[in-house]
N, CA, C and O atoms as a Maestro MAE file, in Angstrom:
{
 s_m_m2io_version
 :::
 2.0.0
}

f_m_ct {
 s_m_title
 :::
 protein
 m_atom[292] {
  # First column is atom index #
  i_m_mmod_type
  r_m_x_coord
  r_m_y_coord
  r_m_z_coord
  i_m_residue_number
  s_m_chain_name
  s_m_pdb_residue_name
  s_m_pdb_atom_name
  i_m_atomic_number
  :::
  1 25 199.555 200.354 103.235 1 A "UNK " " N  " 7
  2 3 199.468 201.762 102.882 1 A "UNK " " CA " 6
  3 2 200.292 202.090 101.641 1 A "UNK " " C  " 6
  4 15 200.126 203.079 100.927 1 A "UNK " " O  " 8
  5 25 201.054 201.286 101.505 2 A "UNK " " N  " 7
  6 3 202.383 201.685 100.562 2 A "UNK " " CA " 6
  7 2 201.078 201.730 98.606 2 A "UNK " " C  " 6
  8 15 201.466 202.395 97.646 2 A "UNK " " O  " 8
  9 25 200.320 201.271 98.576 3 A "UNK " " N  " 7
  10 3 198.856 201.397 97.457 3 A "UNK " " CA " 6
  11 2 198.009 202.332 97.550 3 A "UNK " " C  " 6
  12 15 197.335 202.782 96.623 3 A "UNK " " O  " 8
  13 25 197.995 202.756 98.947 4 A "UNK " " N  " 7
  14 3 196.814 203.498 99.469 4 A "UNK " " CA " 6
  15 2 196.687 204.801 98.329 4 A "UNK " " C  " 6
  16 15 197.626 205.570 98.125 4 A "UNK " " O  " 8
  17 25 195.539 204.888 97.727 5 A "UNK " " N  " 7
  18 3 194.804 206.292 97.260 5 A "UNK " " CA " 6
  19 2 194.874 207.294 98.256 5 A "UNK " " C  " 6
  20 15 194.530 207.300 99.438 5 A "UNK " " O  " 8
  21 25 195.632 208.528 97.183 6 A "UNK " " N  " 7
  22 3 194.923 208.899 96.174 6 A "UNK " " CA " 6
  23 2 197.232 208.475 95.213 6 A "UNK " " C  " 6
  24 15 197.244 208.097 94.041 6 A "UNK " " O  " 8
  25 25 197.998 208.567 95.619 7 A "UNK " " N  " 7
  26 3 199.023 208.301 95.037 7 A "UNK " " CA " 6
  27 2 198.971 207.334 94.680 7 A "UNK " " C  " 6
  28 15 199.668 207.373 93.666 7 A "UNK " " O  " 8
  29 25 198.422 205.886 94.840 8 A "UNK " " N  " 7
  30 3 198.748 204.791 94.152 8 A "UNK " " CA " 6
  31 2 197.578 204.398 94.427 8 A "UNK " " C  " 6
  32 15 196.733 205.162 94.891 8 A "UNK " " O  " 8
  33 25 197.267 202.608 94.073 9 A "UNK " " N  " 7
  34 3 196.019 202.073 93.882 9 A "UNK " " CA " 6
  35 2 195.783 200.798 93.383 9 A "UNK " " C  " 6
  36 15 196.583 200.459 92.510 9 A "UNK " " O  " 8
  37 25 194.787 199.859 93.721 10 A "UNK " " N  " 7
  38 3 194.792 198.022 93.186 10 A "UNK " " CA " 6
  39 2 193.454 198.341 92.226 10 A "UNK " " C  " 6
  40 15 192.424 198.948 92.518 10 A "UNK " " O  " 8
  41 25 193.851 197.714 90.992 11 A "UNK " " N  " 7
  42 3 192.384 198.044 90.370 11 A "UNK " " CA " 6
  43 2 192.025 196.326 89.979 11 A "UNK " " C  " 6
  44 15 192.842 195.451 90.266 11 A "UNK " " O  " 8
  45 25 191.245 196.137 89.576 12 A "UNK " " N  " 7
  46 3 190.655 194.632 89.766 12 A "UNK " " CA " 6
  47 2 189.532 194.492 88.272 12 A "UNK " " C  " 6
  48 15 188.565 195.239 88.129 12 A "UNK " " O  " 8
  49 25 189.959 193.254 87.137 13 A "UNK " " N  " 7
  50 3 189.131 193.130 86.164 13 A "UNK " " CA " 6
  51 2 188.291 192.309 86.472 13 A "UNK " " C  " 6
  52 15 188.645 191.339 87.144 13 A "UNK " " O  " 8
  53 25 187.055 192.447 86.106 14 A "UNK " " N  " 7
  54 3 185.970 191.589 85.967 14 A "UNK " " CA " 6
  55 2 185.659 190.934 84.689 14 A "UNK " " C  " 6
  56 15 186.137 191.377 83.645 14 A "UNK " " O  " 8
  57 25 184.937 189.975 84.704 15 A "UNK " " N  " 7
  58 3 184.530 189.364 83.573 15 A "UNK " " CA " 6
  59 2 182.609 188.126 84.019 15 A "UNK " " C  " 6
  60 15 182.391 187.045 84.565 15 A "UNK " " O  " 8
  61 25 181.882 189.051 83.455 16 A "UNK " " N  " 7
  62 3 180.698 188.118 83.963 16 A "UNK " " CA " 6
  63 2 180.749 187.641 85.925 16 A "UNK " " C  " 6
  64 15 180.398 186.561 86.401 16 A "UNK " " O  " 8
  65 25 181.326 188.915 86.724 17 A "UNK " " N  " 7
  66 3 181.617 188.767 87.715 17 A "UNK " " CA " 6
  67 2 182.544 187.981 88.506 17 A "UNK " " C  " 6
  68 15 182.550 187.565 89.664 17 A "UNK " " O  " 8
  69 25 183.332 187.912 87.500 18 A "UNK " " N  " 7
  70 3 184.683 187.047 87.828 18 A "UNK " " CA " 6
  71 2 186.021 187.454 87.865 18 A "UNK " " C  " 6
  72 15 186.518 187.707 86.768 18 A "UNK " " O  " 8
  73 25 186.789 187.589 88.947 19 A "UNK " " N  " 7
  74 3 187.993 188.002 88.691 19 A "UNK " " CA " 6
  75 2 189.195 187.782 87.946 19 A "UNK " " C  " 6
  76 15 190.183 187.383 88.562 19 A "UNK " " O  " 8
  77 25 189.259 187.979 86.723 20 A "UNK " " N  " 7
  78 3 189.996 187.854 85.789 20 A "UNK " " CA " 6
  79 2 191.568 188.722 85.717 20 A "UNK " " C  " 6
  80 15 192.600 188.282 85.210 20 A "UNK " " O  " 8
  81 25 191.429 189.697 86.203 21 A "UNK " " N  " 7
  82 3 193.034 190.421 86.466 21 A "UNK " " CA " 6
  83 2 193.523 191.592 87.617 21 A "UNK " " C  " 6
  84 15 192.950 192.186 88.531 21 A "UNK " " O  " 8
  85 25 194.263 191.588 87.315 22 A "UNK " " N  " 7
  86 3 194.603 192.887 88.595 22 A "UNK " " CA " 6
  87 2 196.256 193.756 88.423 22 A "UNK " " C  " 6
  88 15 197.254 193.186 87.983 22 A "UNK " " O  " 8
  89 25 196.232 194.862 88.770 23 A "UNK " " N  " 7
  90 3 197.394 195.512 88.551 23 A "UNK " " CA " 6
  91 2 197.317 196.625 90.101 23 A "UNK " " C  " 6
  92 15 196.377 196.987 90.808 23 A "UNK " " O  " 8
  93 25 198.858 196.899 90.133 24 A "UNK " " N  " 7
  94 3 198.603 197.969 91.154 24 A "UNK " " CA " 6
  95 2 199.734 199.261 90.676 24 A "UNK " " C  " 6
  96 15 200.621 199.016 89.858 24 A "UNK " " O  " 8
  97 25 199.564 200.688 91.317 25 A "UNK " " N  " 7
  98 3 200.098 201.577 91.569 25 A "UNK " " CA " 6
  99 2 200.896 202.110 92.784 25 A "UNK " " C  " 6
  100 15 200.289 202.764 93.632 25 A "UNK " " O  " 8
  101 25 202.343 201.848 92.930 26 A "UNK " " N  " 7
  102 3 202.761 202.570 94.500 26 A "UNK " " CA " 6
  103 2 203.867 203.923 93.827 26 A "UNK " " C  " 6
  104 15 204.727 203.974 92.948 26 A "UNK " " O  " 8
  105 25 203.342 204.768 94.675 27 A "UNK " " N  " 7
  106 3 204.150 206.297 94.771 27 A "UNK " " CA " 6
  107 2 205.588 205.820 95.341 27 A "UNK " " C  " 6
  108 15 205.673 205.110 96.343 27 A "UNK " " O  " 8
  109 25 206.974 206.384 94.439 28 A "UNK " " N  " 7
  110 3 208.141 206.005 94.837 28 A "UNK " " CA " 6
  111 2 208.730 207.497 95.041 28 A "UNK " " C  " 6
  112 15 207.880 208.345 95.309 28 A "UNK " " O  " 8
  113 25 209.946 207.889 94.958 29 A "UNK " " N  " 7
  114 3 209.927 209.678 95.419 29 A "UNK " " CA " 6
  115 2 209.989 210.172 93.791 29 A "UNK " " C  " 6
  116 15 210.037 209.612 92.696 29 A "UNK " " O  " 8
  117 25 209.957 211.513 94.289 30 A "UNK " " N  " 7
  118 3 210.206 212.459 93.616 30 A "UNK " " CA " 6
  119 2 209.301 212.448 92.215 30 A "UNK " " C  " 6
  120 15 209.875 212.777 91.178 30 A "UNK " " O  " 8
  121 25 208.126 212.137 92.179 31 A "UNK " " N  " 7
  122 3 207.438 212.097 90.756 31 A "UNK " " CA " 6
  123 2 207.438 211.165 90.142 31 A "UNK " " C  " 6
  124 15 207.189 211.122 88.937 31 A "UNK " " O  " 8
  125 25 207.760 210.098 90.952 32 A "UNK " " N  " 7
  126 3 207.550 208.693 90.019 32 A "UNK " " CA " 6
  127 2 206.731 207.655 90.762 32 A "UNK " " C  " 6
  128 15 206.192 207.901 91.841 32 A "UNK " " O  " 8
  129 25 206.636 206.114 89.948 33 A "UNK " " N  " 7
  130 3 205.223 205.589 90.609 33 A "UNK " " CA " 6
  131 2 205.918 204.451 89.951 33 A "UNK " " C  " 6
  132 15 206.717 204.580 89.023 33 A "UNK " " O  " 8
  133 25 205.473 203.063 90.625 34 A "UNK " " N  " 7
  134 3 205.979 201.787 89.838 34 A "UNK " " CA " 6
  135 2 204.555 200.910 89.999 34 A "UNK " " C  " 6
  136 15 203.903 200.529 90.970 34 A "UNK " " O  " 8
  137 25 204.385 200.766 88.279 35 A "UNK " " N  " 7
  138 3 203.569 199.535 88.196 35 A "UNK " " CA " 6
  139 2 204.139 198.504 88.653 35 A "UNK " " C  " 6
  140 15 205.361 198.362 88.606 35 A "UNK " " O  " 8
  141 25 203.038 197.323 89.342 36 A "UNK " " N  " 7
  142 3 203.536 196.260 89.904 36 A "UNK " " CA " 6
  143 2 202.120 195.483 90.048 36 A "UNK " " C  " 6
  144 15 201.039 196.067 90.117 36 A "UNK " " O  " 8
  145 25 202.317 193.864 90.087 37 A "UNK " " N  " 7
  146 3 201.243 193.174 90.368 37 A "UNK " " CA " 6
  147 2 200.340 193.119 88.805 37 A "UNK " " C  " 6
  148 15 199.206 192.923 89.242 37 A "UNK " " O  " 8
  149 25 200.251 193.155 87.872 38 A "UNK " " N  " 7
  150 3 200.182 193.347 86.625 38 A "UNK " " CA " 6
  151 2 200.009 191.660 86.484 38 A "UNK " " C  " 6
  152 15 201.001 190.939 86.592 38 A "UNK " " O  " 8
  153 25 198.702 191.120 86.240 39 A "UNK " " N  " 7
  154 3 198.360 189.796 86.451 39 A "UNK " " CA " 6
  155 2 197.055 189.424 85.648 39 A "UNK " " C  " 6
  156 15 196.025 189.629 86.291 39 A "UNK " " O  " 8
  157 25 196.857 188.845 84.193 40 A "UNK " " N  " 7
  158 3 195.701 188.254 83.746 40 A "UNK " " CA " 6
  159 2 195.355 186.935 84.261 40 A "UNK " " C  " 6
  160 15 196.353 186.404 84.749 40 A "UNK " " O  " 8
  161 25 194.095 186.061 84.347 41 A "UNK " " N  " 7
  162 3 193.923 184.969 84.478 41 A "UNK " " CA " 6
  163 2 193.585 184.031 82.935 41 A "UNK " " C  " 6
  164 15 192.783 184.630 82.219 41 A "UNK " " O  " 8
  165 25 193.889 183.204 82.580 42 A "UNK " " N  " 7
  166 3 193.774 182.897 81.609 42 A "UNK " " CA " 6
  167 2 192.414 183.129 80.934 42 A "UNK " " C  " 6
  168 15 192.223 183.426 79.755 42 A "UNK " " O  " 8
  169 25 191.604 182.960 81.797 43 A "UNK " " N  " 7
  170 3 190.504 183.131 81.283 43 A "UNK " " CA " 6
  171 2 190.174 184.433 80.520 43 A "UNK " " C  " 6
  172 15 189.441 184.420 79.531 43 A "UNK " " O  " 8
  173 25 190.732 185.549 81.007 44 A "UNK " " N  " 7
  174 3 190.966 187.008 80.471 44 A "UNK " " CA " 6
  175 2 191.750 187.185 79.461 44 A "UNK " " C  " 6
  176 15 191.629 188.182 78.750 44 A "UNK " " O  " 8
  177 25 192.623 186.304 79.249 45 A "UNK " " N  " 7
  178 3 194.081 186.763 78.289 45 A "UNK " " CA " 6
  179 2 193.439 186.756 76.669 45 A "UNK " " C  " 6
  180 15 192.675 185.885 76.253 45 A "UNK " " O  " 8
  181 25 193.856 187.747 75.994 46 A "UNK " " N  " 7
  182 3 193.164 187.513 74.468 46 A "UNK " " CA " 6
  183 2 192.036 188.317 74.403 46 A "UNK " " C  " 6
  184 15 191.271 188.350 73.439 46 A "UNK " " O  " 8
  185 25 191.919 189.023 75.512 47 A "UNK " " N  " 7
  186 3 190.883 189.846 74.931 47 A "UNK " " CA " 6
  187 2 191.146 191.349 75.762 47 A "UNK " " C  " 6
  188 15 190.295 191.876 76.477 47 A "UNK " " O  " 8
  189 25 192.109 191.740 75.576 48 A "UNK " " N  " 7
  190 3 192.238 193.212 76.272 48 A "UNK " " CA " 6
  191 2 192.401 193.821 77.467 48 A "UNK " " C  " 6
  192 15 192.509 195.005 77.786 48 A "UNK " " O  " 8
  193 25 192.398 192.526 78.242 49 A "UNK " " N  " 7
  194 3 192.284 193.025 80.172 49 A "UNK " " CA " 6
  195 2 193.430 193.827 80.376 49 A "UNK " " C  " 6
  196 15 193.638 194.947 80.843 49 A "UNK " " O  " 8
  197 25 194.202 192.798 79.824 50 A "UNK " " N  " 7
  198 3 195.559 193.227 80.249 50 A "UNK " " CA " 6
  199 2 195.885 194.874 79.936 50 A "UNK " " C  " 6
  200 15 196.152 195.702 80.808 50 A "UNK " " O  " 8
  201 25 195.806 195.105 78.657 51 A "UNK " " N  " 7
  202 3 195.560 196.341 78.116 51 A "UNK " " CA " 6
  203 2 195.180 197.722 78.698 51 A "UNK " " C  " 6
  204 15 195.627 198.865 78.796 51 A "UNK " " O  " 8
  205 25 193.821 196.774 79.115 52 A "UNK " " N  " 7
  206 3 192.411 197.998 80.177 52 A "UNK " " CA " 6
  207 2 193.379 198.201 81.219 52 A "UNK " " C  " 6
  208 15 193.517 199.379 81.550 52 A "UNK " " O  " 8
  209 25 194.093 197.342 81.830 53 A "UNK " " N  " 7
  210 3 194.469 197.511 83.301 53 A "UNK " " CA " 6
  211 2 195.737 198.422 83.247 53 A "UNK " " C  " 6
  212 15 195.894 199.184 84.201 53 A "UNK " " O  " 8
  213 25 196.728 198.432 82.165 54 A "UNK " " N  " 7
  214 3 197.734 199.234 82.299 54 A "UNK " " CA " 6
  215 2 196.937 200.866 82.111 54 A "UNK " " C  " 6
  216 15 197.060 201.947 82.687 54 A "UNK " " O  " 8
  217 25 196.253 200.446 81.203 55 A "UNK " " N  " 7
  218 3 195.784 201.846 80.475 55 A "UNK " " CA " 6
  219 2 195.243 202.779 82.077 55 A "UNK " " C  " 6
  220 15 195.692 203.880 82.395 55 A "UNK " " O  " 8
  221 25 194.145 201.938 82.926 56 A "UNK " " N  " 7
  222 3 193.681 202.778 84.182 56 A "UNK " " CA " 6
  223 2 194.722 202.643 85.122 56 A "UNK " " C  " 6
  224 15 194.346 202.854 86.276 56 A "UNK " " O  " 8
  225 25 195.905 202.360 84.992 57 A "UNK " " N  " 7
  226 3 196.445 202.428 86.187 57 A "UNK " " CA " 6
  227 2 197.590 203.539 85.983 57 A "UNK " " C  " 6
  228 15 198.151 204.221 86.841 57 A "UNK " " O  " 8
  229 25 197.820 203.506 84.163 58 A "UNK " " N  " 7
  230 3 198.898 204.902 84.260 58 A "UNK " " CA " 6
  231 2 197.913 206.218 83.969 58 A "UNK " " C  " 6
  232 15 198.404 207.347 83.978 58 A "UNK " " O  " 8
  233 25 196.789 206.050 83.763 59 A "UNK " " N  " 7
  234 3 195.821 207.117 83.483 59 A "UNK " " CA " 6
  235 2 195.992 207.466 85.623 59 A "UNK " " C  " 6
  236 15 196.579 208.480 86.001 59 A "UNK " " O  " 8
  237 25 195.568 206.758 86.352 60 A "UNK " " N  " 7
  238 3 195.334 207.076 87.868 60 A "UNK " " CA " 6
  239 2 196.965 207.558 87.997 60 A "UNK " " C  " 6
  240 15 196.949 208.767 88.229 60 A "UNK " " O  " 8
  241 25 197.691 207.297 87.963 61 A "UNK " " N  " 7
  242 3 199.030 207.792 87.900 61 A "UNK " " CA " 6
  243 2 199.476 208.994 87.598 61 A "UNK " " C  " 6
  244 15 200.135 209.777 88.283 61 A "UNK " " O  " 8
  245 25 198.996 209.101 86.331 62 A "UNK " " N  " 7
  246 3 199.529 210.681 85.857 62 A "UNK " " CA " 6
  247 2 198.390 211.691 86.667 62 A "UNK " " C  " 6
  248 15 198.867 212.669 87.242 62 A "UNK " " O  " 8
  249 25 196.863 211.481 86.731 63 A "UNK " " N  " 7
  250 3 195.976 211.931 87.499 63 A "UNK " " CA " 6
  251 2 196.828 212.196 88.622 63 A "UNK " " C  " 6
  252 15 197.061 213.401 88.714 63 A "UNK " " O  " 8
  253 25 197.620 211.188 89.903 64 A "UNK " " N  " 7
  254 3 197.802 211.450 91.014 64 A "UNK " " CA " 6
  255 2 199.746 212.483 90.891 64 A "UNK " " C  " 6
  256 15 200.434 212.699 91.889 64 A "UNK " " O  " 8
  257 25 200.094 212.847 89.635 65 A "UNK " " N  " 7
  258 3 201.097 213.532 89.975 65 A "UNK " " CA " 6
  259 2 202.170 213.367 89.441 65 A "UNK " " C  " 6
  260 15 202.915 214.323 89.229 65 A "UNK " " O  " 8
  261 25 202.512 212.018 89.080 66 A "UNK " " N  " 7
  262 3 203.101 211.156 88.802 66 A "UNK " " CA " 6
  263 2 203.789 211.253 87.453 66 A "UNK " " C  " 6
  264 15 203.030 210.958 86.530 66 A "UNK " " O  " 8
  265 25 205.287 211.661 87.007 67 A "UNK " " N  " 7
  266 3 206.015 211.966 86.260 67 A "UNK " " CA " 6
  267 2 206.326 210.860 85.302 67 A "UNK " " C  " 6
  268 15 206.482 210.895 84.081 67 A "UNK " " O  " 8
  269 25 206.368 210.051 85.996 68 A "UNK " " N  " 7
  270 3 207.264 208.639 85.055 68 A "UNK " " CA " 6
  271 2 206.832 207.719 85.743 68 A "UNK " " C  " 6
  272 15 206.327 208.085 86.804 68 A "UNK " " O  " 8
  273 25 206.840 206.256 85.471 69 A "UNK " " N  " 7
  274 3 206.662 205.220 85.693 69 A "UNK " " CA " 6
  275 2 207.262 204.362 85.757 69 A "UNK " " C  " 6
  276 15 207.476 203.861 84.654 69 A "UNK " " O  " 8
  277 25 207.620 203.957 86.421 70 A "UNK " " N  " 7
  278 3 209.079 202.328 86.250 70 A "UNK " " CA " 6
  279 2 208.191 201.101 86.632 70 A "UNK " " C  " 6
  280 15 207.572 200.983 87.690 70 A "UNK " " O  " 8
  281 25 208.230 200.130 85.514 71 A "UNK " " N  " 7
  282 3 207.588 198.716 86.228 71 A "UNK " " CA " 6
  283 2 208.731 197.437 87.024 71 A "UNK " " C  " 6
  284 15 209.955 197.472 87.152 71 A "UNK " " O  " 8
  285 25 207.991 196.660 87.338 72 A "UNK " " N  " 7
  286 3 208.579 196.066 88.969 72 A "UNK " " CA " 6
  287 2 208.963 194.797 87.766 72 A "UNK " " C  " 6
  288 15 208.396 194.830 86.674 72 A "UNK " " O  " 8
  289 25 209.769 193.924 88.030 73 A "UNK " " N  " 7
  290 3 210.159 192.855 87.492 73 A "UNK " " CA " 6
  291 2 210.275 191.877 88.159 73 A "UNK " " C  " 6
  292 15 210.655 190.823 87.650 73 A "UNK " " O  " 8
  :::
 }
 m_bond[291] {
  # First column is bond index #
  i_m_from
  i_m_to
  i_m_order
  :::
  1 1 2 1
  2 2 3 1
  3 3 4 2
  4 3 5 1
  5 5 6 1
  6 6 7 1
  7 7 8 2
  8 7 9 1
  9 9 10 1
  10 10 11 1
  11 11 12 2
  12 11 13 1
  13 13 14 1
  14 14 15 1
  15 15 16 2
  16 15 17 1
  17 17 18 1
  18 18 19 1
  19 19 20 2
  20 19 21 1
  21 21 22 1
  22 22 23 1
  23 23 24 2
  24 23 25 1
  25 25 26 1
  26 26 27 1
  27 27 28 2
  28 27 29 1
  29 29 30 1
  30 30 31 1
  31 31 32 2
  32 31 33 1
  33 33 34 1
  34 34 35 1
  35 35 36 2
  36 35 37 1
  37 37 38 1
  38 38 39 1
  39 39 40 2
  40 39 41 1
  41 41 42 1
  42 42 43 1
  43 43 44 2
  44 43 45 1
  45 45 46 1
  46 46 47 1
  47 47 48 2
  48 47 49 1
  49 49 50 1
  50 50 51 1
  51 51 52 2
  52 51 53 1
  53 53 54 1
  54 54 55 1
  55 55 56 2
  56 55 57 1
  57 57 58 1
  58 58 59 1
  59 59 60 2
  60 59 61 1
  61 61 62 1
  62 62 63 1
  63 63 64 2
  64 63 65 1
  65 65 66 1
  66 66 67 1
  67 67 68 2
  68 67 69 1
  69 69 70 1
  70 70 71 1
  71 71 72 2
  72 71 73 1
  73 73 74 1
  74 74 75 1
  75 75 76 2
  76 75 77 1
  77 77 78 1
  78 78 79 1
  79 79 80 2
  80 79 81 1
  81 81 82 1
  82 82 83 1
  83 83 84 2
  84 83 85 1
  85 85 86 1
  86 86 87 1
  87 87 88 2
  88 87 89 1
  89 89 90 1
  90 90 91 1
  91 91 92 2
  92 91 93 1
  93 93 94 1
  94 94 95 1
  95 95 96 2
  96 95 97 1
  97 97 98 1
  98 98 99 1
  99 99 100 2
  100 99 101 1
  101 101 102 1
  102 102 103 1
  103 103 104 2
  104 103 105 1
  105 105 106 1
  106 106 107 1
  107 107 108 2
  108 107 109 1
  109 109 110 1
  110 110 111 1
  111 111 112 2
  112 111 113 1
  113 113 114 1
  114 114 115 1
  115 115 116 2
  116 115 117 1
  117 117 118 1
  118 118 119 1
  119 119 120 2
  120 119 121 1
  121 121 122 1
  122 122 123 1
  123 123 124 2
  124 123 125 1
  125 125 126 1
  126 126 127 1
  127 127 128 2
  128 127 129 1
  129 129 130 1
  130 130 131 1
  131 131 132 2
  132 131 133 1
  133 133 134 1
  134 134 135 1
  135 135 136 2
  136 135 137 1
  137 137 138 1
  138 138 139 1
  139 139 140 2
  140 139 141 1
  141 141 142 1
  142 142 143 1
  143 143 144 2
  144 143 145 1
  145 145 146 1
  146 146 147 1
  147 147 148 2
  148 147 149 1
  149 149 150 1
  150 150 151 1
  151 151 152 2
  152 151 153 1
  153 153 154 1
  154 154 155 1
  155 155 156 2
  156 155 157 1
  157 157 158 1
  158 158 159 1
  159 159 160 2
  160 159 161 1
  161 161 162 1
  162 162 163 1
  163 163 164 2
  164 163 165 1
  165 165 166 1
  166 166 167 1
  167 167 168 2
  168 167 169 1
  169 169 170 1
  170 170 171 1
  171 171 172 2
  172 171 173 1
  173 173 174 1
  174 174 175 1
  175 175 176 2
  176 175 177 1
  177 177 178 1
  178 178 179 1
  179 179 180 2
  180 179 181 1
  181 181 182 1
  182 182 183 1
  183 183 184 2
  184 183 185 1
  185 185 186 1
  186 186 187 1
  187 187 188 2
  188 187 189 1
  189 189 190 1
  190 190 191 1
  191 191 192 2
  192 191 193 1
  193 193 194 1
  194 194 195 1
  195 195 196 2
  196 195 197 1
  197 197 198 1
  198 198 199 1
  199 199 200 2
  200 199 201 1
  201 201 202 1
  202 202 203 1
  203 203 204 2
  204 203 205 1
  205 205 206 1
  206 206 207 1
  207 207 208 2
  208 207 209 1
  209 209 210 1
  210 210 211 1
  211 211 212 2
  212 211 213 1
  213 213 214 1
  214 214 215 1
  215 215 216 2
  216 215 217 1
  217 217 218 1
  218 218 219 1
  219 219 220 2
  220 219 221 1
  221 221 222 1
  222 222 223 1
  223 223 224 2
  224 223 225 1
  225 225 226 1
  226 226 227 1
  227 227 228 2
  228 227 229 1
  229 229 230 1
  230 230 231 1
  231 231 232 2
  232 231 233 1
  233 233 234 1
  234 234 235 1
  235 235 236 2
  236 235 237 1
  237 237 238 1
  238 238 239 1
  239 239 240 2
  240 239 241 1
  241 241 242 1
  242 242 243 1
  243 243 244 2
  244 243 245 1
  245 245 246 1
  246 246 247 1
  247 247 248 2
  248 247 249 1
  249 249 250 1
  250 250 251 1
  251 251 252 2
  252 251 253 1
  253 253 254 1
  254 254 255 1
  255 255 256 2
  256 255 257 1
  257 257 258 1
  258 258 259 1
  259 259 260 2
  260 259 261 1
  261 261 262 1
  262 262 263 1
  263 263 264 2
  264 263 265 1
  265 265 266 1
  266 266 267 1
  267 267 268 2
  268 267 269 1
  269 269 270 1
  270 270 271 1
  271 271 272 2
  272 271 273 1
  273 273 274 1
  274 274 275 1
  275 275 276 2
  276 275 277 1
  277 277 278 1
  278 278 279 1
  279 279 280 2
  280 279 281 1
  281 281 282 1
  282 282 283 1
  283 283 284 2
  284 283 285 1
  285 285 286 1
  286 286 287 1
  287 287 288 2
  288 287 289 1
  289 289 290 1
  290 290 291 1
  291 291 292 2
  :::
 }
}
């Protein structure tokens, strides 16, 4: 639950139907949200996945409320 929509979320890249990357969103308090799970497969790297995936996951973020962002290390 700690991903569960509509506060946070797993989004998943494709490539020719292949899973090439993945990132997630979890709601932490007070208006903030931590990217985490932030993962290309090589096969993806070099061409923007990585990119796409931050871009929809702080776009779903600020959508769900979400003030700031801290990523996970």
């Amino acid at each position: 639950q700690r991903y569960a929509r509509p506060a946070g979320g797993v989004w998943l890249a494709e490539t020719d139907g292949a899973a090439v990357g993945c990132v997630a969103v979890r709601p932490l308090a007070d208006g903030r949200a931590e990217l985490k799970r932030l993962y290309v497969r090589p096969a993806g790297r070099g061409a923007g996945v990585g990119r796409a995936l931050v871009e929809v996951a702080l776009a779903a973020a600020a959508g769900a409320g979400h003030r700031e962002i801290v990523l996970d290390t």
